[in-house]
N, C-alpha and C positions, 0 to 999 in steps of 0.2 A: 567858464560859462559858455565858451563857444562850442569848446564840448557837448557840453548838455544840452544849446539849441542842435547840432549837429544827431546827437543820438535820438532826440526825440522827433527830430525830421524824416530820418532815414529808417529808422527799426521800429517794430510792432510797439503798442499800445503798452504803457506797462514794462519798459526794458528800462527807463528812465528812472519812474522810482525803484527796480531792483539794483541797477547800478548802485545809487545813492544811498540805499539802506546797505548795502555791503562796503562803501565806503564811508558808512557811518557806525559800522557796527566794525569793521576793521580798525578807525581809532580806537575804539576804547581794548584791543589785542596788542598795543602795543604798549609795553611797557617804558615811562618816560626814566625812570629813575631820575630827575628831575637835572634832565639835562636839557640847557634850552633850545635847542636845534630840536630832540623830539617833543619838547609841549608844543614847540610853533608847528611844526608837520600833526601833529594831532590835533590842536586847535584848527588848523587850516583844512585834516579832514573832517572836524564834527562841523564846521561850518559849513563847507560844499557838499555834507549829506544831509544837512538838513534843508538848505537851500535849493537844492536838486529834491529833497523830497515833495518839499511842497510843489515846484515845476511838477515833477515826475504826477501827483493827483490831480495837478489843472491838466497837463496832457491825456492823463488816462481819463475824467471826464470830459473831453472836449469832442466836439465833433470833427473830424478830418473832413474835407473835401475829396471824395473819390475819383478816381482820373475817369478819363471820360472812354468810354467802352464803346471800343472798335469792334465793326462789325467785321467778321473775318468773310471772307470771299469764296464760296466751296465752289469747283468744279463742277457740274455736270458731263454727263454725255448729252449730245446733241440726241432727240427724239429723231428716229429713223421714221420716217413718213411712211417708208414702206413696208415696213412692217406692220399687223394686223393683230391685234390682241382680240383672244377668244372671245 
């Protein structure tokens, strides 16, 4: 879960729910032959891809707050007084 507050902090709009769909559609590639160590590892990924998916659509509708935009600073040349423009 801190994961998934962390990804959907830091990386574009939309990388949350494709994580979770790829970790949700990667359990069902694994084949458990009913061993119980793999149903817990695939149980535990259809859980966190479905749980990060729903996150992943409240993030991709939500509104971000955009940072606040710095005016950058351009150089000039200082106007030469004494020069005379046609």
């Amino acid at each position: 879960m801190v994961a998934f507050w962390a990804i959907s902090r830091w990386t574009p709009k939309g990388t949350l729910l494709a994580v979770s769909a790829a970790l949700y559609f990667a359990s069902w590639a694994i084949d458990t032959g009913r061993v119980r160590e793999l149903v817990l590892l695939t149980g535990l990924m259809r859980l966190l891809g479905f749980v990060g998916g729903i996150l992943g659509l409240i993030d991709l509708c939500r509104k971000r707050r955009q940072p606040p935009i710095v005016a950058e600073v351009v150089e000039t040349e200082p106007i030469d007084s004494s020069s005379k423009l046609p």
